[in-house]
Each structure stands twice: as structure tokens, then as C-alpha cells.
NUDO-968069 format. One line per 10 residues: their letters; for each residue x, y, z of N, C-alpha, C, O, CB. Coordinates in Angstrom, 2 decimals, padded with zeros to 5 digits. Glycine has a CB too. Example, Ala and Ser with C-alpha at 12.3 -4.5 7.8 and 13.67 -1.06 7.14 Angstrom:
BEGIN
as	013.19 -005.69 007.80 012.30 -004.50 007.80 013.20 -003.30 007.80 014.24 -003.32 008.46 011.31 -004.47 009.05; 012.85 -002.25 007.08 013.67 -001.06 007.14 012.90 000.03 007.87 013.41 001.14 008.04 014.08 -000.60 005.72
END
This chain:
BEGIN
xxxxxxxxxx	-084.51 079.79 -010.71 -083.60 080.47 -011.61 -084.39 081.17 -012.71 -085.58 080.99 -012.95 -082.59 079.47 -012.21; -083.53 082.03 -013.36 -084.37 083.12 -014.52 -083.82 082.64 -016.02 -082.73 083.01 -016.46 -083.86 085.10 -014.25; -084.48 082.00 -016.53 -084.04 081.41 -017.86 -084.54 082.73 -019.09 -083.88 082.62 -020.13 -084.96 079.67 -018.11; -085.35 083.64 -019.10 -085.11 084.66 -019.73 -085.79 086.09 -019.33 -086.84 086.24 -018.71 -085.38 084.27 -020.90; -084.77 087.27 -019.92 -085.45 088.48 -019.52 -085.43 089.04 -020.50 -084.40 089.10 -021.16 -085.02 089.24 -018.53; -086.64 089.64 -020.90 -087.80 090.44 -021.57 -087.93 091.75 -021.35 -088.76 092.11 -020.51 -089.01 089.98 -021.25; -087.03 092.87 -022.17 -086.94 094.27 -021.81 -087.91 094.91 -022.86 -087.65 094.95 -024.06 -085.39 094.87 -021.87; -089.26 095.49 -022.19 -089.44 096.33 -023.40 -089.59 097.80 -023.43 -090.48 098.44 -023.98 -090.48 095.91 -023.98; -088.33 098.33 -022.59 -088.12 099.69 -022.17 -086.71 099.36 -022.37 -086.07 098.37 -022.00 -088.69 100.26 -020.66; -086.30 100.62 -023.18 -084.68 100.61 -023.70 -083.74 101.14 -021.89 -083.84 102.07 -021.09 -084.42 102.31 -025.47
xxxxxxxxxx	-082.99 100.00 -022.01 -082.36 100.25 -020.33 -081.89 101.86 -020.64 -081.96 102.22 -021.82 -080.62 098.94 -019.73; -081.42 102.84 -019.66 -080.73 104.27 -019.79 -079.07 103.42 -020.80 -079.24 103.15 -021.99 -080.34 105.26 -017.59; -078.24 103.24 -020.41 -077.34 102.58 -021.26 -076.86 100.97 -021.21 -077.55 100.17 -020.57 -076.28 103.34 -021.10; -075.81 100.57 -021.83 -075.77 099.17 -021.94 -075.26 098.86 -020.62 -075.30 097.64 -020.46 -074.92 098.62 -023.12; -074.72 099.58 -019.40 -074.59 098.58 -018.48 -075.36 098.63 -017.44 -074.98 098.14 -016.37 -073.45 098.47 -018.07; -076.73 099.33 -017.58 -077.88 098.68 -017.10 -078.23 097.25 -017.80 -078.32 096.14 -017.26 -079.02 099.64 -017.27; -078.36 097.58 -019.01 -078.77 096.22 -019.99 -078.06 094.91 -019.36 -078.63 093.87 -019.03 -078.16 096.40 -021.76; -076.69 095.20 -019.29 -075.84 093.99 -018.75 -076.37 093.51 -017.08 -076.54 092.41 -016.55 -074.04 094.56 -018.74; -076.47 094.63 -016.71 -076.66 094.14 -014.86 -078.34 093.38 -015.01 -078.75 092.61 -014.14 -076.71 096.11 -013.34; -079.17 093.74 -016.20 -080.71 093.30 -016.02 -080.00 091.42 -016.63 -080.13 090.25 -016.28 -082.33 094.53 -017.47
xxxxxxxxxx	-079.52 091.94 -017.33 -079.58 090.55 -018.59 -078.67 089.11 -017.29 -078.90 087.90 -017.21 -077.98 091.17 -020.79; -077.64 090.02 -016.45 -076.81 089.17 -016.08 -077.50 087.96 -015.00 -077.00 086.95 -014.50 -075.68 090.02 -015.53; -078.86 088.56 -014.89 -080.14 087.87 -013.56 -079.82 086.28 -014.28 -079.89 085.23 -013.65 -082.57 088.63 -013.71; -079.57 086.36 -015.28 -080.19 085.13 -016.33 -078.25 084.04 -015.76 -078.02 082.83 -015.76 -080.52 085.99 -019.01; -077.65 084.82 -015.52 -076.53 083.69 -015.25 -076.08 083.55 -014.04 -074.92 083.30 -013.71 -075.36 083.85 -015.94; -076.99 083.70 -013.40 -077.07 083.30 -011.70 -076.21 082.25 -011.49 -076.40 081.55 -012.48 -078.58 082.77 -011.10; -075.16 081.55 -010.64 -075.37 080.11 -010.09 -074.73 079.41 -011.18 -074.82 078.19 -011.06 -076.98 079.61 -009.81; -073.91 079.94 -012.54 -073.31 079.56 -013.75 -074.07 078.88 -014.58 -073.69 078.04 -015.39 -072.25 078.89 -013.59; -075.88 079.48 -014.25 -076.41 078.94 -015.29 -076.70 079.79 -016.64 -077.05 080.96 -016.47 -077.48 078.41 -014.80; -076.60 079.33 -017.86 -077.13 080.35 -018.49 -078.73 081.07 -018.85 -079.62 080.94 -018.01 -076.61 080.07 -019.39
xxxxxxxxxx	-078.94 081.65 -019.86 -079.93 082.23 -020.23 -079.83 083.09 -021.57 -078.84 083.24 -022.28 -080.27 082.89 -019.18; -080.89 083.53 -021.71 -081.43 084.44 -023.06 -081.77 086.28 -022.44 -081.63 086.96 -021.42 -083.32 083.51 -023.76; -082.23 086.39 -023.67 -082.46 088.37 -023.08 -082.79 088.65 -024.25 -082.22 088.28 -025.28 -080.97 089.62 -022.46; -083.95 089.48 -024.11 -084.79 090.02 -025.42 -084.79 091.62 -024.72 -084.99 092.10 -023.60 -086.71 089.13 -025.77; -084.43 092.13 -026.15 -084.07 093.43 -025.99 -085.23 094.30 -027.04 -084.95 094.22 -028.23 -082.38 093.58 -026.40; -086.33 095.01 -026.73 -087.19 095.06 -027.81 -086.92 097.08 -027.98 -087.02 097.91 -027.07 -089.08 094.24 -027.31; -086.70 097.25 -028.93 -086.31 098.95 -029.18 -086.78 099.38 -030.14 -086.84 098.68 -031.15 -084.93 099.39 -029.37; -087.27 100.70 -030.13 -087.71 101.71 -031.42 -086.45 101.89 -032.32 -085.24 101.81 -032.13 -088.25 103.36 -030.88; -087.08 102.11 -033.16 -086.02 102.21 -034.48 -085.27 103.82 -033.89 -084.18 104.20 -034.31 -087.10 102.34 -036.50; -086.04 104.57 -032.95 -084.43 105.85 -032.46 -083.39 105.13 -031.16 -082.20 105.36 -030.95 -085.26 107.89 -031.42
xxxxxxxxxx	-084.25 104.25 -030.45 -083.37 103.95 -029.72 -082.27 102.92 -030.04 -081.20 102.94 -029.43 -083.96 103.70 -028.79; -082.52 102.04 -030.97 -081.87 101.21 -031.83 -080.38 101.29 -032.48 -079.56 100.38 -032.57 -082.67 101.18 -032.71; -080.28 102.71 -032.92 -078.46 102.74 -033.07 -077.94 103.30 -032.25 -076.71 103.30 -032.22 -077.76 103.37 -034.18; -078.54 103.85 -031.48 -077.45 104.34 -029.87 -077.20 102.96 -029.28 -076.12 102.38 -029.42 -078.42 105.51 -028.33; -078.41 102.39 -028.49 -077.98 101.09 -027.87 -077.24 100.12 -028.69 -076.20 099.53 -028.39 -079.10 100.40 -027.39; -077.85 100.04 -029.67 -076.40 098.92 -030.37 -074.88 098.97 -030.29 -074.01 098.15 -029.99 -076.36 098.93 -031.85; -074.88 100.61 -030.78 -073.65 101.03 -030.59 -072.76 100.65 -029.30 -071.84 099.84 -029.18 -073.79 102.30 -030.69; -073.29 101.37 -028.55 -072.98 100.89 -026.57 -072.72 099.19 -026.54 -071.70 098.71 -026.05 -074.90 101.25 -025.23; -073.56 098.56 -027.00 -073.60 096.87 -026.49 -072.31 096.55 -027.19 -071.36 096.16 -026.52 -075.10 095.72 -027.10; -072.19 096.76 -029.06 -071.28 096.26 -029.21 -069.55 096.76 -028.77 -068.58 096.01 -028.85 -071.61 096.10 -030.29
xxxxxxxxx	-069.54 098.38 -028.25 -068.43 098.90 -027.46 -068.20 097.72 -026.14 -067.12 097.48 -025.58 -068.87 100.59 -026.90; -069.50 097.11 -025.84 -069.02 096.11 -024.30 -069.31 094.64 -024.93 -070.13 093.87 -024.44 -070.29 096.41 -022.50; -068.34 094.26 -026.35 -068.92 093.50 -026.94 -069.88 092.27 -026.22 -069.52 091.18 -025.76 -067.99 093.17 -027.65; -071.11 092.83 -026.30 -072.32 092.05 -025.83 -072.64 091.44 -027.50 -072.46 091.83 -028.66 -073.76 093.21 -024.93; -073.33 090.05 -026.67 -073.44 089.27 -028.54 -074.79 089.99 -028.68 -075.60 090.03 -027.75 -073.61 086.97 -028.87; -075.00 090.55 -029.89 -076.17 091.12 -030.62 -076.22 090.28 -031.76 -075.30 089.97 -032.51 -076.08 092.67 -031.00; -078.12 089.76 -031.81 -078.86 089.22 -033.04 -080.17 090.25 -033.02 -080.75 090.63 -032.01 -079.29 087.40 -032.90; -080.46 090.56 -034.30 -081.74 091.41 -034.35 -082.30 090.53 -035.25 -082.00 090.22 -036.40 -081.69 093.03 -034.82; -083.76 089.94 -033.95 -085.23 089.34 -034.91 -085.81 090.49 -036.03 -086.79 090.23 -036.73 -086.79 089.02 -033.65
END
């Protein structure tokens, strides 16, 4: 099983992000997802994730 995925290329939009991130809940297990973005790609994708309210925390 995939306990976490590590993006450090901004997916094209959030439901790539979702189909990469979803590897992590295979089999009803869960997982994590690190999303690492430039400060331009940063308020487009946010925007998108929280439209598919995906939970967002920024380290």
C-alpha cells in the first residue's frame, strides 16, 4: 500500500491532484499527500482544490 504521495510538479488541475493523491486510499486505507508549489502556481491550485473541497494545510 502507498501511505504517502509527494508531488513536486504542480498536477495540470485539481483533478489530476485528486486521481494522484487518491493512490493513498486504496483498499479503505488512508494516507497523506504533499503538494509542494511556487508561489504562481499556489493561488490557482488552491483555488481549484478548495472549489472540490479538498482539505488544504500549507507548511
Amino acid at each position: 500500500s502507498i501511505n504517502w504521495v509527494i508531488q513536486f510538479d504542480c498536477p495540470p488541475d485539481a483533478n489530476t491532484y485528486i486521481h494522484r493523491v487518491g493512490r493513498t486510499a486504496r483498499f479503505q486505507h488512508g494516507g497523506e499527500a504533499l503538494l509542494i508549489l511556487t508561489a504562481r502556481e499556489e493561488q490557482g491550485m488552491i483555488k481549484q482544490l478548495e472549489d472540490k473541497k479538498a482539505p488544504i494545510k500549507k507548511i
